[in-house]
C-alpha positions as CSV (number, residue, x, y, z in Angstrom):
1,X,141.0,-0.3,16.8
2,X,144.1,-1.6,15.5
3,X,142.3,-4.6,14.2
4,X,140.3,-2.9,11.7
5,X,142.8,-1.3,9.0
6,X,146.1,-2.5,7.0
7,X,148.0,-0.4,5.3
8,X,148.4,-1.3,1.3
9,X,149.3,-0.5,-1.2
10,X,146.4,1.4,-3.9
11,X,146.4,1.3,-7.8
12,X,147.1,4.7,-8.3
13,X,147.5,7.0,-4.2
14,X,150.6,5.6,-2.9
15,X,149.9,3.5,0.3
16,X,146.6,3.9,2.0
17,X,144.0,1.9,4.6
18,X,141.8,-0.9,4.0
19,X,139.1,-2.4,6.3
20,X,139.9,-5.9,7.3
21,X,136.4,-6.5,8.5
22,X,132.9,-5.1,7.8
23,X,132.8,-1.7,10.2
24,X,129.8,-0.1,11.0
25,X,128.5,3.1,10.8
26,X,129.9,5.3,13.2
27,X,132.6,2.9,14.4
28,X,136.0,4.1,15.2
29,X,138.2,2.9,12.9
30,X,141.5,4.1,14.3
31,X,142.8,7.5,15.9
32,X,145.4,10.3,14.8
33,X,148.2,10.1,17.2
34,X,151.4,11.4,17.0
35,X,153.6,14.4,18.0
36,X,151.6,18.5,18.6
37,X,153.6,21.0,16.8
38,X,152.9,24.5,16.1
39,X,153.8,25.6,13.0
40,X,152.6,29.3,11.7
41,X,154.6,28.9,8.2
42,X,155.6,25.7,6.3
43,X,158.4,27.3,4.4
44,X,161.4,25.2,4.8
45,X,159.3,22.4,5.8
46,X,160.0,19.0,3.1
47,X,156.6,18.2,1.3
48,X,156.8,14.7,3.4
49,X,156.3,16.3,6.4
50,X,153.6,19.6,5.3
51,X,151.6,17.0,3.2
52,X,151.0,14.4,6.7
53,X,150.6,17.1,9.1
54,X,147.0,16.4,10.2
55,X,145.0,20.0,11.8
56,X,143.4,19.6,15.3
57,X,143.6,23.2,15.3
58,X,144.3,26.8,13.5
59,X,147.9,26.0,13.3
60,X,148.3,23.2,15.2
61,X,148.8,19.5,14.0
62,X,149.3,16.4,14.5
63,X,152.5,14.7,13.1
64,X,150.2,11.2,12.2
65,X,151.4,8.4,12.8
66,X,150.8,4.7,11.0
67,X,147.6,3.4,10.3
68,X,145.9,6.8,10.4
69,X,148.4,9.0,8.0
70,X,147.6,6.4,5.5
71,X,144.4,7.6,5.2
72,X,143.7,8.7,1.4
73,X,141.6,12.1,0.7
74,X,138.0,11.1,-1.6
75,X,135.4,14.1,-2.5
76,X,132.8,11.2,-1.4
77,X,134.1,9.5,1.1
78,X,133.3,6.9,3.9
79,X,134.7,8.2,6.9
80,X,135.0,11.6,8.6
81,X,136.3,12.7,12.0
82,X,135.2,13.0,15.0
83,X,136.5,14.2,18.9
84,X,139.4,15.8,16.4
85,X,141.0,12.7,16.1
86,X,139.2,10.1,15.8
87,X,138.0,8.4,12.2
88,X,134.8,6.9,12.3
89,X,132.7,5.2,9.6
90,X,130.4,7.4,7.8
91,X,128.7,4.8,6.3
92,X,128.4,0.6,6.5
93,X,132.5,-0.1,4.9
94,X,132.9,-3.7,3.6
95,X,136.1,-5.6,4.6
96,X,138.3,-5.2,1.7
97,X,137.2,-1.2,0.9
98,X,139.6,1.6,1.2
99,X,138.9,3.9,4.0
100,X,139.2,7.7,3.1
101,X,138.1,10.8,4.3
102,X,137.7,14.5,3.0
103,X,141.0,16.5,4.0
104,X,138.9,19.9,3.7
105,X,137.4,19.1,6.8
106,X,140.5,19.4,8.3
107,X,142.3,22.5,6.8
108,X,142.0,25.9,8.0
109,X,145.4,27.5,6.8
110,X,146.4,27.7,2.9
111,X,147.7,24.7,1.9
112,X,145.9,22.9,-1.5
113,X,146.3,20.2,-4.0
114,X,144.8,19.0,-6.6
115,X,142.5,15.9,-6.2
116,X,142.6,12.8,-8.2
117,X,140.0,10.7,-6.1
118,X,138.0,10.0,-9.1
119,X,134.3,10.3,-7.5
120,X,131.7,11.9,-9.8
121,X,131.8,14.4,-6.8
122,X,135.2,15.0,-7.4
123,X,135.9,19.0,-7.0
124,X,139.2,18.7,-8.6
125,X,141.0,20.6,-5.4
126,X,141.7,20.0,-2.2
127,X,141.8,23.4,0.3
128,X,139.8,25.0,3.0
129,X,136.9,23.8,5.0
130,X,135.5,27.6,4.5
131,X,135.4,26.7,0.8
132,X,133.9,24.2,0.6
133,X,130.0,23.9,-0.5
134,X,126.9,24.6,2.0
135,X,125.5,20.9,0.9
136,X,129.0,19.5,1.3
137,X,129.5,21.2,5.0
138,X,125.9,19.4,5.4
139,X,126.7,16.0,4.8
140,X,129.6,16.3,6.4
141,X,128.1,17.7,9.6
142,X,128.3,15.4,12.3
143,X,132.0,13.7,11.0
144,X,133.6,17.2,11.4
145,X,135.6,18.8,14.1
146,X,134.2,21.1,16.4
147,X,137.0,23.7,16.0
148,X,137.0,23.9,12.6
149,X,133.4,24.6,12.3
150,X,134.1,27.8,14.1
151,X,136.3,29.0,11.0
């Protein structure tokens, strides 16, 4: 999987992942591993660590590790996840395209911020997969965690 990202720099999001090669729908593009911590409050925590924390669970996380906490938030994105941790192509990428994924379909607790992904589906925030639109939930069906679809 390793083979299919770099990490670069973007025009205006800080670092984020690029395809080296064309990747395929439904391809696994890399996985989120890292440390499983609990944390019920994030008071105290330093944005650098509340703003990579990536959900497998209600209150549980994933401290992500590089290629995968690169990944860069879009309201219309080309990947999703899968299996909880895995990112998979939601769509044919072309080598050279940044890979990003809709945080909402990860975040059951409170934490938002405000989106700059530039889409014309843009919905300006970032927050709870509860929140988000029926049609939205729909697209987004089969590229979303189990657990969270329980919420």
């Amino acid at each position: 999987m390793k083979d299919l990202v770099s990490v670069q720099r973007t025009s205006n999001k800080g670092l984020g992942i690029y395809a080296i090669r064309d990747i395929n729908k439904d391809e696994v593009i890399t996985e989120f591993t890292g440390p499983v911590v609990t944390i019920p409050e994030f008071d105290g925590f330093p944005d650098e660590v509340v703003n990579h924390l990536f959900n497998i669970g209600v209150d549980k996380y994933i401290m992500a590790r590089e290629p995968a906490v690169r990944t860069n938030h879009s309201c219309e994105p080309n990947a999703g996840i899968v299996k909880d941790v895995f990112l998979v192509a939601m769509r044919d990428i072309k080598a050279g395209e940044e890979v990003t994924f809709d945080y909402s379909t990860i975040i059951a607790d409170a934490w938002v911020m405000e989106c700059g992904c530039g889409s014309h589906l843009c919905r300006k925030t970032i927050g709870k997969y509860v929140d988000l639109p029926l049609e939205v939930k729909q697209r987004y069906l089969k590229y979303t965690p189990e657990w969270i679809k329980q919420q």
